[in-house]
C-alpha positions, -999 to 999 in steps of 0.1 A, spaced: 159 20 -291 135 52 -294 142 80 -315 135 118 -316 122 129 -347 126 166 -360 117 181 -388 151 204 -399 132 225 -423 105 237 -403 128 237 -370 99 216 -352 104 181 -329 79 155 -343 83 133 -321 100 132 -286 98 95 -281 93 77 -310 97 38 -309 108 15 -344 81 -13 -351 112 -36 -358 103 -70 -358 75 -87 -376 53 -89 -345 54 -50 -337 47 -39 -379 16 -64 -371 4 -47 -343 16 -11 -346 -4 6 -322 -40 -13 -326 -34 -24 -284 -35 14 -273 -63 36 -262 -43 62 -273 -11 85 -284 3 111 -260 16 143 -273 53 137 -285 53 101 -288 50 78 -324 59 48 -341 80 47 -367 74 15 -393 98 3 -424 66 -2 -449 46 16 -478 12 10 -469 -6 14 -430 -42 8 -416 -65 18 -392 -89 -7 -390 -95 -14 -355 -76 14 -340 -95 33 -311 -85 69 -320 -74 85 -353 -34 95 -361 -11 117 -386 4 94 -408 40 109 -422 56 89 -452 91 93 -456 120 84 -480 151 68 -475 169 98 -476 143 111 -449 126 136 -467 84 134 -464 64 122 -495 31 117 -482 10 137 -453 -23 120 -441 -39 139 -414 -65 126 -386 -61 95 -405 -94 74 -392 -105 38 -375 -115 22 -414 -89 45 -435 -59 28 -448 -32 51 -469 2 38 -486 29 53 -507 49 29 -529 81 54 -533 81 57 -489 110 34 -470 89 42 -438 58 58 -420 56 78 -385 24 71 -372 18 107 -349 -11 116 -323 -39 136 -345 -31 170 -351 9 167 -351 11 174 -386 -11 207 -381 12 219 -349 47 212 -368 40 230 -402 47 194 -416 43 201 -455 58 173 -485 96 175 -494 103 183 -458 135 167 -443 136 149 -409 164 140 -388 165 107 -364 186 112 -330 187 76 -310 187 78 -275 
């Protein structure tokens, strides 16, 4: 089930669309079989650590708490850059330049809406 993904403190949407890598197969994959991100879509993945090796465009990387608040920003994160955060619950993997747009800064706090 997608999510929309705002950040409260800023008063910006993240993420319009956002799907959950759930399973084991979609954390594997993440989004290394797309060309590319539209504006307003993301992945949201339970880990501490992400890669771009073999991706085809770069991303904002978000890393977030369990209590939804944003530890880590990586920005125009590239095809042979890998980041992690070992205090992070989850990552939003965002089209480049979302971070930029939104304000995005660390201690932010996000809110999840299913729909």
């Amino acid at each position: 089930m997608p999510l929309r993904i705002r950040n409260l403190t800023r008063n910006t949407m993240l993420a319009t669309h956002a799907e959950v890598a759930d399973t084991a197969a979609k954390r594997n994959t993440g989004l290394l079989k797309h060309t590319s991100l539209p504006k307003g879509e993301g992945l949201l993945i339970p880990t501490q650590a992400v890669h771009c090796f073999g991706m085809k465009f770069p991303i904002d990387v978000v890393f977030i708490s369990r209590k939804r608040e944003v530890l880590k920003l990586r920005p125009g994160m590239g095809r042979r850059a890998l980041a992690f955060c070992l205090t992070a619950h989850s990552v939003l993997e965002l089209p480049e330049g979302t971070i930029a747009e939104t304000g995005t800064q660390k201690g932010d706090q996000l809110e999840y809406e299913r729909f």
